[in-house]
N, C-alpha and C positions, 0 to 999 in steps of 0.2 A: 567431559569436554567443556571449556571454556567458552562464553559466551563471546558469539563473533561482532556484538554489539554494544552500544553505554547509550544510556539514555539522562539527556542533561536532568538538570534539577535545579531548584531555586538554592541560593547562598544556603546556607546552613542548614539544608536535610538530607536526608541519604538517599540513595541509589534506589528508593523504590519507584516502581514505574505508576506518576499518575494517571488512572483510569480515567479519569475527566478532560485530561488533554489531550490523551489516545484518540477517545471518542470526536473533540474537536476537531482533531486533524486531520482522523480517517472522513469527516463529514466535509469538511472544508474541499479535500480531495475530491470525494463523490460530488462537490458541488462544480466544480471544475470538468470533469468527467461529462457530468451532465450537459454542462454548455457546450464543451465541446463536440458531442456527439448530435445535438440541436442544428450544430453549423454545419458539419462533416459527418449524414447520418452512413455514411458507406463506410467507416472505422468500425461500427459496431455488427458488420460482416464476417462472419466465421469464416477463423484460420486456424484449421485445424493443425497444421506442419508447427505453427508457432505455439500455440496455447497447450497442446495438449502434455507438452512434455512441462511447461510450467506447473499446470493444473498435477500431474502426478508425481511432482516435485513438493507440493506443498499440500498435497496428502499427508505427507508424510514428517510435517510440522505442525506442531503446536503453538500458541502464544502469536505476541505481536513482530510483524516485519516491517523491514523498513523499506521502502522505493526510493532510490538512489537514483533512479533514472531520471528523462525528460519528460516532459508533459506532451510532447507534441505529439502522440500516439497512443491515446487513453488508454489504461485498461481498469478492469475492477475487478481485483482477484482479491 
């Protein structure tokens, strides 16, 4: 199956995914995350109707995903 994803890259390298940006981004996020949760701590209140079927969704993946969504309802999966 063909990958449902692309991940950019600088002018003349290929397609490989940098681990050093990942990491930036995923933290950049977690640091957003974080604040939000600081301001609105009743977001980080289990909903189990909504997470659980994400969480056993992605079980079932490997490698890195991407969040297409809004920020306005953190999560950190």
């Amino acid at each position: 199956m063909a990958a449902l994803y692309r991940v950019s890259h600088p002018a003349g390298q290929d397609d490989t995914i940098h681990l050093g940006h990942l990491k930036e981004t995923r933290d950049a996020y977690q640091r957003r995350v974080d604040d939000d949760l600081a301001l609105f701590p009743s977001l980080a209140a289990p909903d189990p109707h909504g997470r659980y079927p994400i969480r056993e969704w992605l079980s079932t993946h490997t490698g890195p995903l991407m969040d297409a969504g809004c920020t306005t309802k953190p999560s950190a999966y």
